[in-house]
C-alpha positions as CSV (number, residue, x, y, z in Angstrom):
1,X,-8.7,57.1,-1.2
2,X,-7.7,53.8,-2.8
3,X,-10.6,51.3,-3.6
4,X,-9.8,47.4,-3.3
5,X,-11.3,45.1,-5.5
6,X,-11.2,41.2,-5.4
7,X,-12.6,38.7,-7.6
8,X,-13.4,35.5,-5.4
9,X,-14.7,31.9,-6.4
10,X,-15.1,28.6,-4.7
11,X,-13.2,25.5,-5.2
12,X,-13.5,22.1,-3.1
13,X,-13.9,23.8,-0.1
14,X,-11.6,26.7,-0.6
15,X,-11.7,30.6,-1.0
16,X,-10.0,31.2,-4.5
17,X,-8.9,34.9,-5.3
18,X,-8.5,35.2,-9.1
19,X,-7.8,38.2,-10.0
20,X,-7.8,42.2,-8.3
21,X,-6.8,45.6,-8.1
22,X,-6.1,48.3,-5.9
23,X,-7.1,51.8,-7.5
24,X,-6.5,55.2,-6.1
25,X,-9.4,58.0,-6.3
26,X,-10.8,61.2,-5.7
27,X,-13.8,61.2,-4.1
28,X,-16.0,64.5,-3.5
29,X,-18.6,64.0,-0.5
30,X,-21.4,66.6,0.1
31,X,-23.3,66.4,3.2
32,X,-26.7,65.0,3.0
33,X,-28.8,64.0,6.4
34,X,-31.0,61.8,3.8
35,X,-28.3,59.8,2.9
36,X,-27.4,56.7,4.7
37,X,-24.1,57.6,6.4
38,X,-25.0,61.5,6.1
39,X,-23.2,61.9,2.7
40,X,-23.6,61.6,-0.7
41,X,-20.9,61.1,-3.7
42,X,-20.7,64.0,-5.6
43,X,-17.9,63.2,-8.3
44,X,-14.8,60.2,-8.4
45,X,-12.2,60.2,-10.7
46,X,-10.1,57.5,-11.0
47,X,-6.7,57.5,-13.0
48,X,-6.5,56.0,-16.6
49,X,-5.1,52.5,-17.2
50,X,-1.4,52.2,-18.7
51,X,0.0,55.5,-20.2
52,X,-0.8,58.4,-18.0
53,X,-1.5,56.5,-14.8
54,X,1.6,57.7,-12.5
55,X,1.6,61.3,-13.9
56,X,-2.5,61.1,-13.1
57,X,-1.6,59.8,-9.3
58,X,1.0,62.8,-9.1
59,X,-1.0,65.1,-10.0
60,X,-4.2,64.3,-8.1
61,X,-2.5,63.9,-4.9
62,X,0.3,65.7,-3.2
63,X,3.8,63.9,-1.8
64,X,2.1,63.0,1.4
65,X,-1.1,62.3,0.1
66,X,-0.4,59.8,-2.9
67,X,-1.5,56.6,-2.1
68,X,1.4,53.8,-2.2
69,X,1.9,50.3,-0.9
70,X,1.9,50.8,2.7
71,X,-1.7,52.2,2.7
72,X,-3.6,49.0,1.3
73,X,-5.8,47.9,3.5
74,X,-6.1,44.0,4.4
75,X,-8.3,42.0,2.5
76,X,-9.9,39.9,5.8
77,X,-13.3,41.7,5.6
78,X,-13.5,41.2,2.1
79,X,-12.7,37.7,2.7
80,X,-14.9,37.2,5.3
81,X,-17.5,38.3,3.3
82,X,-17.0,36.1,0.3
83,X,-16.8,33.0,2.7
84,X,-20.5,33.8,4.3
85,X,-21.4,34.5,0.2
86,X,-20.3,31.1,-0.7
87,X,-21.2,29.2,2.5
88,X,-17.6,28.5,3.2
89,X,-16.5,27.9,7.0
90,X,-14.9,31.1,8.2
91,X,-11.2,29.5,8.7
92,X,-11.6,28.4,4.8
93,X,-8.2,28.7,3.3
94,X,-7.6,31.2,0.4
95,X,-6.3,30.0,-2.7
96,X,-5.2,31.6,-6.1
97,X,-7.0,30.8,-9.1
């Protein structure tokens, strides 16, 4: 899977993004009918920063598998959210930092 993760602010009336990441991982889910959405985390691993990070990717995922640009997700819900958090209107623009 690949995690997004935004850093969002307000500024005179607008949705600022300053800064974010996407991040692939290896999540291991274990069934569990007491957990919210039936499953529970059982271990994620996530790929170091600098030095090591491609050769991490290509060996935790296979040629079909590793995640690459194409497979981000839109940022709209995410978006969304941070409007409602800040009490922005919901057409608010989004700005960089």
């Amino acid at each position: 899977m690949t995690t997004s993760c935004r850093e969002y602010g307000e500024r005179k009336g607008a949705l600022v993004e300053c800064s974010g990441d996407e991040v692939p991982q290896v999540v291991r889910l274990a069934r569990d009918p007491g957990a919210r959405d039936g499953y529970r985390v059982v271990s994620r691993e996530e790929a170091p920063d600098g030095a090591g990070n491609a050769q991490w990717v290509e060996d935790h995922f296979s040629l079909f598998g590793e995640p690459g640009p194409a497979d981000r997700a839109p940022s709209t819900e995410l978006e969304a959210d941070a409007r409602r958090h800040f009490g922005l209107p919901a057409d608010a623009p989004v700005r960089d930092c």
